[in-house]
C-alpha positions in Angstrom: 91.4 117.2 128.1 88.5 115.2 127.5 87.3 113.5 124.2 83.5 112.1 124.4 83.5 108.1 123.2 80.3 107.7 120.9 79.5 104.2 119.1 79.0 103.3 115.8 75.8 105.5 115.3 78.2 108.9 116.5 75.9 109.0 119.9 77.8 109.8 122.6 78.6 106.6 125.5 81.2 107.7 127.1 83.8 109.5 127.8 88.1 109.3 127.5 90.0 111.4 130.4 93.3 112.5 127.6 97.3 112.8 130.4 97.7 116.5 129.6 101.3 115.5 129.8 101.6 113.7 126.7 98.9 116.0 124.6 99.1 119.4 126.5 102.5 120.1 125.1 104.0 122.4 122.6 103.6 121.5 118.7 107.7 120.8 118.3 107.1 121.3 113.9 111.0 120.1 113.8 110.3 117.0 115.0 107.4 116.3 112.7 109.4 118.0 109.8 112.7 115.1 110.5 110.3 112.4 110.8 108.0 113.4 107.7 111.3 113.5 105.3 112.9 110.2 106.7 109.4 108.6 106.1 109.3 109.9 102.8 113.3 109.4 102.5 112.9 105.3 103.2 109.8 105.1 100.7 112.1 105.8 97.7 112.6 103.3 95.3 116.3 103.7 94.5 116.4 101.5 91.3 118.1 104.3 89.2 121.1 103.1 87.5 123.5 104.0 84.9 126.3 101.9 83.1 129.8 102.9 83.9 132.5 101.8 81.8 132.8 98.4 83.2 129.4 97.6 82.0 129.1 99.7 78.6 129.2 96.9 75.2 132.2 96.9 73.5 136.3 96.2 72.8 139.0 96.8 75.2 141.2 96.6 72.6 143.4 99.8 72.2 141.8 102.0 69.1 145.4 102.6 67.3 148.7 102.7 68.8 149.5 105.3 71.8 152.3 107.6 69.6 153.0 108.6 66.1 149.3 108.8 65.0 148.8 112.9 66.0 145.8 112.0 67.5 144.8 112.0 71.0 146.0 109.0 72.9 143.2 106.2 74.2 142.8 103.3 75.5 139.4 101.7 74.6 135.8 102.8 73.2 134.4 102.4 76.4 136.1 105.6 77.9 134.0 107.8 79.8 135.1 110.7 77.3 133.7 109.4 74.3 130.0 109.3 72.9 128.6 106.0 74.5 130.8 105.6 77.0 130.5 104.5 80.5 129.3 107.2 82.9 131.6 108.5 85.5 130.2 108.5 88.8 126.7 107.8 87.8 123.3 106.5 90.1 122.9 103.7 91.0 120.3 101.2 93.4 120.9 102.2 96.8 118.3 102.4 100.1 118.0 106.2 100.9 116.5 104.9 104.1 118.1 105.8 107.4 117.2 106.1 111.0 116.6 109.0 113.6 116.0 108.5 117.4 113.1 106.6 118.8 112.7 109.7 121.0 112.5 111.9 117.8 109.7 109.7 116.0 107.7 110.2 119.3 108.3 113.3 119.9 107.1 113.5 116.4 103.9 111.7 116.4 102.6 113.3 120.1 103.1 116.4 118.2 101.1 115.5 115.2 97.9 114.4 117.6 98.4 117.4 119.6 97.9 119.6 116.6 94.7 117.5 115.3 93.4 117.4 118.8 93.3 121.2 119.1 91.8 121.5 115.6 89.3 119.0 116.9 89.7 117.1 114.1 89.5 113.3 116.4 86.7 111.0 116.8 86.5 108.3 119.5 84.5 105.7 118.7 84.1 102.6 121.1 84.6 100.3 118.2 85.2 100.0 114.7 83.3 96.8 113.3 81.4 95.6 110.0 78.9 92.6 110.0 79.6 91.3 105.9 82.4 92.5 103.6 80.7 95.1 101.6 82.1 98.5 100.8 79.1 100.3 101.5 78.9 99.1 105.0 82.4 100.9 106.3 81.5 103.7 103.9 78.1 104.6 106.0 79.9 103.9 109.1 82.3 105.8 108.6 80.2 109.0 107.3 78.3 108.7 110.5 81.5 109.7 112.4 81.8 112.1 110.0 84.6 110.9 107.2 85.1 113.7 104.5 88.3 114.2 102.6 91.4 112.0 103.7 90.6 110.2 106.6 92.7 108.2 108.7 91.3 105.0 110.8 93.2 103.8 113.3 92.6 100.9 115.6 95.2 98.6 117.8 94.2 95.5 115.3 91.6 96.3 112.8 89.0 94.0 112.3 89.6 92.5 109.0 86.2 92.6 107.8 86.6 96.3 108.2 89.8 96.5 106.7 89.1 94.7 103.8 85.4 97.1 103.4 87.6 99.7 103.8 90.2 99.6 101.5 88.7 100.5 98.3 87.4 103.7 99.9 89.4 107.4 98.2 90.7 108.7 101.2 90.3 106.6 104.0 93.7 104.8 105.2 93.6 102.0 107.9 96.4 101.9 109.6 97.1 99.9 113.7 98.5 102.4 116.2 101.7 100.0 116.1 102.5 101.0 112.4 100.9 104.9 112.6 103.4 107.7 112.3 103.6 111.9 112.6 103.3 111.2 108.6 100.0 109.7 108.6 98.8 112.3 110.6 99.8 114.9 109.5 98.9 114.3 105.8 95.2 113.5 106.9 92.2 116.0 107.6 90.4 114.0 109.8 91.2 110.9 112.5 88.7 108.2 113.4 90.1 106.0 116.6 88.7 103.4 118.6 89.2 104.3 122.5 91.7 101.2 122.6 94.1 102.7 120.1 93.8 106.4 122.0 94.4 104.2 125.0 97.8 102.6 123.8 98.9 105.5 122.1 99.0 107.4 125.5 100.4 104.5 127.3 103.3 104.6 124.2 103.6 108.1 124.4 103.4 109.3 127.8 
């Protein structure tokens, strides 16, 4: 497969020669499915707690005396079986992050490109590069290469004047090909990469 390289103006300079052995491949959804949920697994907060009856207010002090009363026996106001009592069992902060095979995240993300790469949803541009900080500048570059909807940028360091143009942009995510994932990917209609990121991301992949 071959991608045509176009500059900042989207006119064509070149061209990128893709190893059909790293994007030719099936579209293994499992893969992208296990490394979707353990992104979105290790994104969650965790913070939920509840008070069990170590940490509910109030006496340990036996109520009234265990026999003779007639009523039921207890041992302190803080029993789970009582109104306001701890809770038996209950949330609390945890990490729900966990970790699947290098192979598997991948597998994963050559998947993911595969699938945009047939949709022809990629753009290879020969560099990704602002002259000020203004927000208007990365937004006209980037609607030259064609940004519309959710947009994903990736570069192997992005230029920070870029980055920072680019942030307050709805839709567009700047991400290094270091840090991108089968998540980003997938959950983005349209992917705008220098020919250096494509480049390492074959090299990582292949």
């Amino acid at each position: 497969m071959t991608l045509d390289v176009v500059n900042g103006e989207n006119k064509k300079v070149g061209s990128l020669e893709l190893n059909d052995g790293v994007f030719s491949g099936p579209v293994k959804t499992d893969l992208i499915w296990e490394s979707v949920v353990r992104a979105n697994a290790a994104d969650r907060r965790g913070t939920h707690a509840t008070k069990n009856r170590a940490l509910v207010s109030g006496s340990g002090k036996k109520p009234w005396k265990q026999k003779g009363t007639g009523r039921a026996r207890v041992g302190e106001v803080r029993n789970p079986l009582w109104r306001k009592g701890g809770t038996v069992f209950g949330p609390q902060p945890r990490s729900y992050g966990y970790r699947v095979p290098k192979k598997v995240e991948r597998g994963a993300l050559r998947a993911a490109l595969t699938a945009k790469l047939r949709e022809g949803a990629v753009t290879v541009v020969d560099a990704l590069s602002v002259s000020e900080i203004r927000t208007k500048a990365a937004a006209d570059l980037l609607s030259r290469l064609g940004h519309a909807g959710r947009t994903l940028v990736v570069d192997v360091k992005p230029e920070e004047k870029f980055s920072l143009s680019a942030r307050n942009l709805a839709g567009v995510t700047v991400v290094a090909s270091g840090r991108l994932t089968a998540r980003d990917v997938v959950n983005t209609q349209r992917i705008i990469a220098t020919q250096a990121a494509v480049e390492r991301l074959q090299e990582v992949l292949g």
